[in-house]
C-alpha positions as CSV (number, residue, x, y, z in Angstrom):
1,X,-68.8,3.5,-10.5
2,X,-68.0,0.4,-8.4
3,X,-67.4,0.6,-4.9
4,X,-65.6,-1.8,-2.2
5,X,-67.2,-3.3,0.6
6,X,-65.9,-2.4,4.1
7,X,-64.5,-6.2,4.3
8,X,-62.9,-5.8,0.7
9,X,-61.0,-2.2,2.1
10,X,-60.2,-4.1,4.8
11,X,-58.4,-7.0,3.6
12,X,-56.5,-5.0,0.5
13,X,-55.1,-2.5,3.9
14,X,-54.4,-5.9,5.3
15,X,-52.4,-6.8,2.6
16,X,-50.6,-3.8,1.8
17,X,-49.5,-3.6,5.3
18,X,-48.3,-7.0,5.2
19,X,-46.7,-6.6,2.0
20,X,-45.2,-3.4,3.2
21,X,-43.9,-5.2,6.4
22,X,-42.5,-7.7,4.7
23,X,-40.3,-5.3,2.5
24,X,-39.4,-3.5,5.4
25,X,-38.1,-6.4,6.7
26,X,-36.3,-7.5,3.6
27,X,-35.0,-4.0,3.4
28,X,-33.6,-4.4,7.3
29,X,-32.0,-7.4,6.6
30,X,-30.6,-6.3,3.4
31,X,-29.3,-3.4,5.4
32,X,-27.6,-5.7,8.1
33,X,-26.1,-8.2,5.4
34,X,-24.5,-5.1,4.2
35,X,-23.5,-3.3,7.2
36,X,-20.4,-1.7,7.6
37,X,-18.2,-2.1,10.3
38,X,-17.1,-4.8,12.8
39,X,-19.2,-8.4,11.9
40,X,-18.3,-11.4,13.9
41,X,-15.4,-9.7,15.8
42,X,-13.8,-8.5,12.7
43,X,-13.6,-6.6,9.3
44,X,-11.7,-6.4,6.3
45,X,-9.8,-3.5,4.4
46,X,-8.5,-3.4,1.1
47,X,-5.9,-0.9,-0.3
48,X,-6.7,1.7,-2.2
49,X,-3.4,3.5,-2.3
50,X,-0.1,3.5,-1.5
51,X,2.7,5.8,-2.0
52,X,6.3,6.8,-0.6
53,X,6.2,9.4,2.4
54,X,7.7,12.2,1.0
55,X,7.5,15.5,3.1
56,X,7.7,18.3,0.5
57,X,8.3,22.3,1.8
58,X,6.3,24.7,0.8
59,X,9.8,26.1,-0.7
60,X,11.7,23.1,-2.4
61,X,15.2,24.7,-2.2
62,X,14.9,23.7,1.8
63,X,15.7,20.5,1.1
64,X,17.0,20.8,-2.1
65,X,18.9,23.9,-2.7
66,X,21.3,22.8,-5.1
67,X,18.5,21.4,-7.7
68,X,16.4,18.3,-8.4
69,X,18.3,15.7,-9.9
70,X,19.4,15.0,-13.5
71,X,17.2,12.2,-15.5
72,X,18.4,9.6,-17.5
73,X,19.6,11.7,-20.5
74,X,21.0,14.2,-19.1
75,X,23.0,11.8,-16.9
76,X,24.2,9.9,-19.9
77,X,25.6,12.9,-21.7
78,X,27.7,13.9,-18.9
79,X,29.0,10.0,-18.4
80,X,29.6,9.6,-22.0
81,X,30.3,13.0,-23.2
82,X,30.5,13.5,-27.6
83,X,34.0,13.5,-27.6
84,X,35.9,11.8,-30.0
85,X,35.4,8.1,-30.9
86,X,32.9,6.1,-28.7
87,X,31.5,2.7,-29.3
88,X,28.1,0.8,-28.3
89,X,29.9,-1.0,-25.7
90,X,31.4,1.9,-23.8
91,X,28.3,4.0,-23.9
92,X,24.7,2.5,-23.9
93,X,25.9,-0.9,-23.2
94,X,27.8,0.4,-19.9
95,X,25.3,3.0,-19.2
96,X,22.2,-0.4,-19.3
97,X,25.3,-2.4,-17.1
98,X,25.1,-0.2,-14.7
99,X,20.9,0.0,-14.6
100,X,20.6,-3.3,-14.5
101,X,23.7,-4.8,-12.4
102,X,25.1,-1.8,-10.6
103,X,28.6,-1.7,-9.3
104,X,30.0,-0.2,-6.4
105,X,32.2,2.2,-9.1
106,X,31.8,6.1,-8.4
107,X,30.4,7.8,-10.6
108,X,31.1,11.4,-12.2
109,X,28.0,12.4,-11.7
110,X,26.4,14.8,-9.4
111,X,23.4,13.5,-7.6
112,X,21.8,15.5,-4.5
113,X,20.1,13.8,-1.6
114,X,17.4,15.7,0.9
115,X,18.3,18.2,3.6
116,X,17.3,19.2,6.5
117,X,16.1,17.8,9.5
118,X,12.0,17.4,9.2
119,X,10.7,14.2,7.6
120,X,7.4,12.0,7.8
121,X,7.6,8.1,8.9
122,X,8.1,6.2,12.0
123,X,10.5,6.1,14.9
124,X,11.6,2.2,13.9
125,X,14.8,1.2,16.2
126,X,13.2,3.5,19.2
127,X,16.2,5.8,18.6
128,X,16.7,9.2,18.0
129,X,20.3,9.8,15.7
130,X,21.9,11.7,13.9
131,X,20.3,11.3,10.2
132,X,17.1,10.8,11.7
133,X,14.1,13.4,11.1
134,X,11.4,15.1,13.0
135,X,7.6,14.8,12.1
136,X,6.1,18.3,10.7
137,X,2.7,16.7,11.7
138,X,3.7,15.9,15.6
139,X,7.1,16.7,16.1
140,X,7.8,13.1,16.8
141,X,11.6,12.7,16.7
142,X,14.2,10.2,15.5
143,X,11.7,9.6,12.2
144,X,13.7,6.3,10.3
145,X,13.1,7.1,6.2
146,X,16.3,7.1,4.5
147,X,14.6,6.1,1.4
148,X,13.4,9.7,1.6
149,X,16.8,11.1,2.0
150,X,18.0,9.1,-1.6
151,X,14.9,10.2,-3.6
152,X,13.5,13.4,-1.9
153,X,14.9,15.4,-4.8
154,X,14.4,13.4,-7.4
155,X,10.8,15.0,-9.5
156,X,9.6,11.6,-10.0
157,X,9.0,10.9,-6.2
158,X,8.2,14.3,-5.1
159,X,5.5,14.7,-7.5
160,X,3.7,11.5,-7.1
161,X,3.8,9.7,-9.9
162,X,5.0,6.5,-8.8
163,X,1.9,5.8,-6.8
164,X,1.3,2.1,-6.7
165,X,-2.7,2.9,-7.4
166,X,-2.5,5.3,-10.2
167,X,-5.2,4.5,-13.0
168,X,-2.6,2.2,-14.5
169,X,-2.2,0.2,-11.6
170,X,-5.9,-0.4,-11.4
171,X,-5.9,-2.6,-13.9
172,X,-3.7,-4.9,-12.3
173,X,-5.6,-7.0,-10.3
174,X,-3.1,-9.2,-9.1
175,X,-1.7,-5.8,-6.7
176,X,-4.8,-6.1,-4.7
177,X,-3.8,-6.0,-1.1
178,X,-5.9,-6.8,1.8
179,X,-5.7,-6.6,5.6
180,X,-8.1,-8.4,8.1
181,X,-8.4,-7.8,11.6
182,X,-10.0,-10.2,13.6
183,X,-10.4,-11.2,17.5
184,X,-11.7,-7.2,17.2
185,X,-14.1,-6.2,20.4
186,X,-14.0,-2.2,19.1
187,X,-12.8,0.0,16.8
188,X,-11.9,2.2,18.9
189,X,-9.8,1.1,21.9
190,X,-9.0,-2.8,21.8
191,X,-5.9,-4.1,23.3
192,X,-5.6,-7.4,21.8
193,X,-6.5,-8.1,18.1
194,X,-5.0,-9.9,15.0
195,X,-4.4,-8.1,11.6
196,X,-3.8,-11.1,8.7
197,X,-2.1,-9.8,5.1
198,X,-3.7,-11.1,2.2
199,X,-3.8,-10.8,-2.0
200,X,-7.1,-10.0,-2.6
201,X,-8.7,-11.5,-6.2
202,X,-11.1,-8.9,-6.7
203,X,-11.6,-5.5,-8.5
204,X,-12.1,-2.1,-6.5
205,X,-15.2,-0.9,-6.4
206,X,-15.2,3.1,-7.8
207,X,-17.7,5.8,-8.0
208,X,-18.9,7.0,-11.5
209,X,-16.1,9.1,-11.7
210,X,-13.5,6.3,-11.7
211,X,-11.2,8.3,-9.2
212,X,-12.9,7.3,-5.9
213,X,-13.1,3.8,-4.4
214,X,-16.1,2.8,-2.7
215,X,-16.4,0.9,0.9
216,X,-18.7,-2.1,1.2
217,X,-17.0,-4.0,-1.4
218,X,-16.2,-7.6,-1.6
219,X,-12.7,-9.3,-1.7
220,X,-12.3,-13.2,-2.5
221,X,-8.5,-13.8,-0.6
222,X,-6.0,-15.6,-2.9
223,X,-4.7,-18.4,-0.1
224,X,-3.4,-21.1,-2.9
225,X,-1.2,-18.6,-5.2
226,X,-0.9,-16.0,-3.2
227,X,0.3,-17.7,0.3
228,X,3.7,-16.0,0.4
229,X,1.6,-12.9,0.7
230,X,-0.4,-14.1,3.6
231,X,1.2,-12.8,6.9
232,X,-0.1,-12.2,10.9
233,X,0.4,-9.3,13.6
234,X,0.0,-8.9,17.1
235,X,-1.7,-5.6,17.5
236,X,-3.6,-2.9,19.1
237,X,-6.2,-0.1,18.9
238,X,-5.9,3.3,21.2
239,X,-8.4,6.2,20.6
240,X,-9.1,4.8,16.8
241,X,-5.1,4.3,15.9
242,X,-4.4,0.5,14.8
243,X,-0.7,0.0,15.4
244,X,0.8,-3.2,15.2
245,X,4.5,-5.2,16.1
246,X,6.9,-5.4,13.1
247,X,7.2,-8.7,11.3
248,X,8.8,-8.7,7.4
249,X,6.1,-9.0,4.7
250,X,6.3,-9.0,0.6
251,X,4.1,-7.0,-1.2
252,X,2.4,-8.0,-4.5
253,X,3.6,-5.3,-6.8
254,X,3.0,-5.7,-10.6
255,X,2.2,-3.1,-13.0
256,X,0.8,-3.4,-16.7
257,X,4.2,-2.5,-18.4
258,X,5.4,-5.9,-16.1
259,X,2.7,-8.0,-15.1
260,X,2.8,-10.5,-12.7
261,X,6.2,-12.0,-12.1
262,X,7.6,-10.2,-14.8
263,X,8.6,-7.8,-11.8
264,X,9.6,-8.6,-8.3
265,X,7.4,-8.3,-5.1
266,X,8.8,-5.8,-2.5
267,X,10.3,-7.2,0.3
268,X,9.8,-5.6,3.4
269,X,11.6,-6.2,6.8
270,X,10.3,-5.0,10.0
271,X,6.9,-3.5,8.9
272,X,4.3,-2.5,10.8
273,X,1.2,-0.9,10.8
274,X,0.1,2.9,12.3
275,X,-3.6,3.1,10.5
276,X,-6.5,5.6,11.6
277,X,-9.4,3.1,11.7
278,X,-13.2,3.5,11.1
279,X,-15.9,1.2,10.1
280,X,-15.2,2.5,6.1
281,X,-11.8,3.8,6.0
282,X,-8.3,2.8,7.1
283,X,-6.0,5.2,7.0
284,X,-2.0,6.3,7.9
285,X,1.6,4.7,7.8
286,X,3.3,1.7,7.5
287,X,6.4,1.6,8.0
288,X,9.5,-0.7,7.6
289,X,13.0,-1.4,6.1
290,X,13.0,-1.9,2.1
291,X,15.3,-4.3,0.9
292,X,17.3,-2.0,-1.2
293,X,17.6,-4.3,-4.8
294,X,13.9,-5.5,-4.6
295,X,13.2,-2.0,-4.2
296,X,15.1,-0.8,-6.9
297,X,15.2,-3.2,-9.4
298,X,11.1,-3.7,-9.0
299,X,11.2,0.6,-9.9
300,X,13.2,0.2,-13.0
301,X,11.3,-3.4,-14.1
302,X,8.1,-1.8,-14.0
303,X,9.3,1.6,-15.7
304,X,11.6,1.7,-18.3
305,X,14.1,4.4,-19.3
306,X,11.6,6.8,-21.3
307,X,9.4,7.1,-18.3
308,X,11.5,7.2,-15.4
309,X,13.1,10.4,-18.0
310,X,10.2,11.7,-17.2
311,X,10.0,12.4,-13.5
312,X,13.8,12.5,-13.5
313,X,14.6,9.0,-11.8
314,X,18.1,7.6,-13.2
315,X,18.9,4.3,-12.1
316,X,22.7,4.1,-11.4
317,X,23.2,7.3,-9.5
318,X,19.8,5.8,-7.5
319,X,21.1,2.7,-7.0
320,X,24.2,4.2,-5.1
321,X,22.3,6.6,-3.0
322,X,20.2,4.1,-1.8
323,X,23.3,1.9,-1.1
324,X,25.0,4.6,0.7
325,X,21.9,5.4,3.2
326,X,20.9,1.7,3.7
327,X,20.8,1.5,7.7
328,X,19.9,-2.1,8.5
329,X,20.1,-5.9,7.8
330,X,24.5,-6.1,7.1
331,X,25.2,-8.6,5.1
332,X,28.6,-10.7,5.6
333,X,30.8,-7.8,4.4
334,X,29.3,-4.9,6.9
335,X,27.1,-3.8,3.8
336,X,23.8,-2.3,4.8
337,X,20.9,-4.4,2.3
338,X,18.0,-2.6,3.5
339,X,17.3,1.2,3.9
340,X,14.2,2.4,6.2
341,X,11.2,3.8,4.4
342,X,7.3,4.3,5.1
343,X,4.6,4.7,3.2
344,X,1.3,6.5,3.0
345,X,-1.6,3.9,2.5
346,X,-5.2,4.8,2.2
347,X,-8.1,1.4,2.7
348,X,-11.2,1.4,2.5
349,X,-13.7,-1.2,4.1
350,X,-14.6,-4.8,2.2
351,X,-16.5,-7.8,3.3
352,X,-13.4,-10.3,3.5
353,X,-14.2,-13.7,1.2
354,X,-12.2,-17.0,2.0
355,X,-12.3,-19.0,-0.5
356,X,-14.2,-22.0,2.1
357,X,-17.1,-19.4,2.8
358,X,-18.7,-16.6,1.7
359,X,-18.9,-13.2,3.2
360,X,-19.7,-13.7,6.7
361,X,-23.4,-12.5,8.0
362,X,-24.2,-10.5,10.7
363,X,-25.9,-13.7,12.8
364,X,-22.5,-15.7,13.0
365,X,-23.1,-18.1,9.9
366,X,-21.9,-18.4,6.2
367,X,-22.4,-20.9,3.4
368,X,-19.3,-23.1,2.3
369,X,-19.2,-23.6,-0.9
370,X,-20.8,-26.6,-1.1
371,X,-23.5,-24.7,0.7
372,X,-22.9,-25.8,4.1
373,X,-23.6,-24.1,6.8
374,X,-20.4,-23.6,9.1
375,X,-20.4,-20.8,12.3
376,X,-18.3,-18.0,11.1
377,X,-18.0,-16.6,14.8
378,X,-14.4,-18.5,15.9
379,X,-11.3,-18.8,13.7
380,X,-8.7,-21.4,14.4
């Protein structure tokens, strides 16, 4: 059998521990491209979901002790009853003139709205009146979400179904909504920083499953097509809670049934941001006042009549209790055109692209496009 010299031992541990080293190194810096968490005074979030803040009772007939609401059907049959004669125009024509260009008409329908006095959202005029609710998670009071009140007893919104990241969703890339936060000295208690709205161009990142989405993620930001969405706060971080002032913002908000601008973006006045913050997850509120047809035409655009039959959503009776509990923005006629709503959001971290650089690295430079290098550690 051969044997090594002393010399040859020598140089192969000499070379392994260089080799090894070396990976070690490679591995660190892998590890610090990668790293989670605040880079260059700020990190990135992208939206992983988003739903309407519905407070449900253990016991449903709290706050709805009449009975959910009727669907489309059974709301039709009671508007156009089989009596006698009918024709096209006086039945399914009216009933799709009243989905689609609703009029201030009553209607002979009954439709029930929430009771009670506990709700979740935010305290948005700094008031505390009369249809306003109290938190059951910290007993806040004068909680503004009327949008709650119209739809609280309507299946469709208390179950969950109308989820803006449901599995369907997903595949609509051009929903992808990103937040940025810069000028950002800790996570944890910062009083100054900047949080920047974008439309993200990027697919989530899931586990295996499908169901999960993953941190650490990429997100190229949309600043050509997607400008409108593309807006700044002022705000702050106290013990780990981002909140921000209220600006309006429009959220992209396709689906696959209408992609695109085949449905309208949400318009929201007055939002803000109330988000539980950590170097992977952003989570909590925001909260704001809907404009009231954006709102609804955007939930009957995306669904048609078969599904909202489903969860029990009927579109003229909605209409009008959204109308009636609008509280803000009057038009010239005294007509309330937005109603107060929040929403629960769930982000999780991604390393923020624009389109003039690449991710930013953890020593203050990134490569333009044309592969300069440009310092990543001051935004103007």
């Amino acid at each position: 059998m051969k044997t090594l010299k002393s010399t040859q031992v020598s140089a192969f541990a000499l070379s392994a521990a260089l080799a090894l080293m070396s990976g070690m190194g490679a591995a660190h810096a892998q590890m610090a491209e990668g790293a989670l968490g605040v880079q260059n005074r700020s990190i990135g979030y992208v939206m992983t979901f988003e739903n309407r803040s519905i407070y449900q009772a253990k016991d449903a007939k709290t706050q709805c002790p009449v009975a959910l609401n009727d669907g489309p059907p059974e709301q039709f049959k009671k508007l156009y009853p089989d009596k006698g004669e009918r024709t096209v125009e006086g039945t399914r024509l009216a009933w799709e003139g009243e989905l689609w260009n609703p009029t201030s008409k009553e209607l002979n329908v009954p439709y029930y709205e929430v009771q009670g006095k506990v709700g979740r959202g935010m305290n948005l005029d700094g008031k505390d009146d009369a249809n306003d609710y109290v938190s059951p998670d910290t007993g806040e009071k004068g909680i503004d979400n009327q949008v709650y009140r119209a739809v609280g007893c309507t299946f469709n919104y208390r179950d969950g179904q109308t989820s803006t990241l449901t599995p369907q969703w997903r595949r609509a890339t051009y929903n992808i909504f990103v937040v940025e936060l810069t000028e950002v000295d800790s996570l944890q208690n910062d009083d100054d920083v900047i949080v920047t709205t974008y439309r993200g161009k990027d697919r989530l990142i899931t586990d295996a499953t499908g169901n999960e989405y993953l941190p650490g993620g990429s997100q190229t930001l949309d600043t050509r097509w997607g400008k409108r969405y593309i807006q700044s706060f002022k705000g702050k971080i106290k013990d780990g809670v981002l909140t921000t002032e209220a600006k309006d913002l429009i959220m992209p908000a396709a689906s696959i049934y209408a992609p695109r601008d085949g449905a309208p973006d949400i318009i929201y006045r007055d939002m803000r941001f109330q988000l539980n913050l950590t170097d992977t997850q952003a989570n909590g509120l925001m909260g704001g006042y809907a404009d009231v047809w954006t709102w609804y035409y955007h939930s009957h655009k995306t669904r048609d009549s078969r599904h909202q039959a489903y969860g029990g959503t009927a579109g003229p009776t909605l209409y009008r209790a959204l109308m009636k509990n609008a509280d803000a923005y009057p038009d010239k006629n005294g007509q309330n055109t937005a109603i107060s709503t929040a929403l629960d959001v769930k982000f999780v971290h991604v390393f923020v692209k624009h389109p003039d650089a690449q991710v930013a690295g953890v020593v203050g430079t990134s490569q333009t496009a044309e592969g300069k290098t440009t310092d990543t550690r001051s935004r103007e």
